[in-house]
C-alpha positions in Angstrom: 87.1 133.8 97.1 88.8 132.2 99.8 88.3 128.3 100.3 86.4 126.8 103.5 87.2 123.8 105.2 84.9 121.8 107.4 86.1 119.3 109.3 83.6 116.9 110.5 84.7 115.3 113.9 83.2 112.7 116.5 83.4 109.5 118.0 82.7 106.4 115.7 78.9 105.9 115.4 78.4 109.6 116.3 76.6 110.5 113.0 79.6 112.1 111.2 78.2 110.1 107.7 75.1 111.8 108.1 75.5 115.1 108.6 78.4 114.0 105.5 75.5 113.3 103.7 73.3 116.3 104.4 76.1 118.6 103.4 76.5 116.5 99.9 72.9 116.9 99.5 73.2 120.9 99.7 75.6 120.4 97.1 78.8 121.3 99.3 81.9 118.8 98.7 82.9 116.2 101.3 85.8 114.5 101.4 86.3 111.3 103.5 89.3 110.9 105.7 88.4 107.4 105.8 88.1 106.6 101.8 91.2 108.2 101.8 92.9 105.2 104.1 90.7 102.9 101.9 92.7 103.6 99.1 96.0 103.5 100.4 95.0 100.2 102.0 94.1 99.2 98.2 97.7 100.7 97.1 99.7 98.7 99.4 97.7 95.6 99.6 94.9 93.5 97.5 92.7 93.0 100.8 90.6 95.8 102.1 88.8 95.0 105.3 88.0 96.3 108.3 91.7 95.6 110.1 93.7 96.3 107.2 92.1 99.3 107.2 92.8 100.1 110.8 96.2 99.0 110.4 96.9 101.0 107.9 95.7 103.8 109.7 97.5 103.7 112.8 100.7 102.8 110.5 100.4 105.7 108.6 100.6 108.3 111.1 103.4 106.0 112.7 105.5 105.9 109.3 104.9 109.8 108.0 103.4 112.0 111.1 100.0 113.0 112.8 99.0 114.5 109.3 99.7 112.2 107.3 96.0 111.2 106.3 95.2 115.2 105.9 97.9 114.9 103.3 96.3 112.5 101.3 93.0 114.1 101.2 94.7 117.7 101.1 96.3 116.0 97.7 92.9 114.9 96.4 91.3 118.3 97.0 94.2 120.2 95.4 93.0 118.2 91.9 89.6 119.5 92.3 87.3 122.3 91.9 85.6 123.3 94.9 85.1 127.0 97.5 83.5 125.2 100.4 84.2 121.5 101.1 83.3 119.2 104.1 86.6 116.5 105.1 84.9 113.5 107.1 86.1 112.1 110.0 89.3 114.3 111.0 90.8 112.8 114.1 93.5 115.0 115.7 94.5 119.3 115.8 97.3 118.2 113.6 95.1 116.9 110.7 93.3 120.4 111.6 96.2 122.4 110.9 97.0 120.6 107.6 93.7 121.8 106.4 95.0 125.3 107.3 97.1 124.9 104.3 93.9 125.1 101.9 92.0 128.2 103.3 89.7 129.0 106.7 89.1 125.9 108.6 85.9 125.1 111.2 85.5 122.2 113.0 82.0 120.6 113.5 82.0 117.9 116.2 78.9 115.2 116.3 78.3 114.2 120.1 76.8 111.0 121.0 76.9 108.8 124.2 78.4 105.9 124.0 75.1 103.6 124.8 73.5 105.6 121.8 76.4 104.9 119.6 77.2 101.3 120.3 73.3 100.8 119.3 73.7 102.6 116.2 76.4 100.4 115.2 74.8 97.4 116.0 71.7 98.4 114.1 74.3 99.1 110.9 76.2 96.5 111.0 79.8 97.4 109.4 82.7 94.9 109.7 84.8 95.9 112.6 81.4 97.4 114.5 81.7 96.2 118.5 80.3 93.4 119.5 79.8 94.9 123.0 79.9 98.3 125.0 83.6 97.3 126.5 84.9 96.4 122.6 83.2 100.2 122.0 85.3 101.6 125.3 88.7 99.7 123.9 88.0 101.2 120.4 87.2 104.5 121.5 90.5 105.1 123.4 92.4 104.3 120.5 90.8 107.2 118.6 91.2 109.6 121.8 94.9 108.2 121.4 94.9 109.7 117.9 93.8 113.0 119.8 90.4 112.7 118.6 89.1 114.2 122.1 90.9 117.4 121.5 89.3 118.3 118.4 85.8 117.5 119.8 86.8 119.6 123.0 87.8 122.6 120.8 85.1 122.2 118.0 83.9 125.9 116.8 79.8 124.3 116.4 78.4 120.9 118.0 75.3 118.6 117.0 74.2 116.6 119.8 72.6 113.3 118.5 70.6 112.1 121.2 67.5 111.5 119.0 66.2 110.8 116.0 67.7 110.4 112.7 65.1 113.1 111.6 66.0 115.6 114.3 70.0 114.5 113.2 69.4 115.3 109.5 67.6 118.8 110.7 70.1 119.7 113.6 73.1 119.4 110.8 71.1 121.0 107.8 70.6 124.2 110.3 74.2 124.2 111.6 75.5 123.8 107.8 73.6 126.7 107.0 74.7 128.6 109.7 78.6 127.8 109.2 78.6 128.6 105.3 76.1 132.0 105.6 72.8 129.8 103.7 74.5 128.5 101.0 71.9 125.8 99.5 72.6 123.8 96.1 69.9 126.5 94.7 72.1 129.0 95.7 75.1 127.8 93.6 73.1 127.2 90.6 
């Protein structure tokens, strides 16, 4: 059987971790693009915060190439078992085209305005969250300088998140199904 490959796109407070989190609950793998900069940030230094993180982000694709977070998930993914899996939080075409390597690939984008978004991450309240709609502008165009816009623009299936959490959690159970043909945990079992 060959191997799908979701990758899960959007701005930062789109809703990418929920949808993440509706796939994992139909039992489909997901992969994180942004644990996988967590841990290099923990294998090159002891302090893992929100800007090391970031650094180490930006410094990564400086040091090895546009796809060189891909490669550390495609790495982890090669070590496990797995047909359909979900990768959180892909950022460029490049990082697309490194999934490539691992079977079919579609991209799922989460839309949200920015309003919407800069008050969902006020309500969460991660380290590194803006502390105001221009500190959200400046932080978005470094992701659309990763070519994070691109990937939205040529997304194969879109969930607008313009309501609530509810309707989210429905909108990306029904577009789930729809990508892998009604796979449900039962299903697998």
């Amino acid at each position: 059987m060959k191997k799908l490959i979701v990758c899960l796109t959007g701005m930062p407070g789109s809703g990418k971790t929920v949808v993440s989190e509706v796939a994992r609950e139909m039992g489909l793998k997901v992969y994180s693009m942004g644990d996988a900069v967590r841990k290099e940030v923990l294998r090159r230094e002891s302090v893992l915060d929100w800007r090391s993180v970031r650094k180490t982000m930006f410094k990564l694709r400086e040091e090895e190439g546009p796809r060189a977070v891909a490669k550390l998930v495609v790495k982890e993914m090669r070590g496990d078992e797995w047909s359909i899996a979900v990768v959180e939080g892909v950022r460029s075409l490049d990082e697309v085209e490194e999934f490539k390597s691992m079977g079919d690939v579609i991209v799922l984008a989460v839309h949200s305005s920015p309003r919407d978004r800069y008050v969902r991450m006020r309500a969460r309240g991660r380290e590194g969250d803006p502390k105001s709609l221009e500190e959200l502008r400046r932080r978005d165009l470094d992701e659309l300088s990763l070519g994070l816009g691109n990937v939205i623009a040529l997304a194969d299936y879109v969930i607008v998140n313009d309501s609530s959490l509810e309707d989210l959690r429905s909108r990306a159970r029904h577009v789930i199904e729809r990508i892998v043909g009604g796979l449900t945990r039962e299903d697998k079992s």
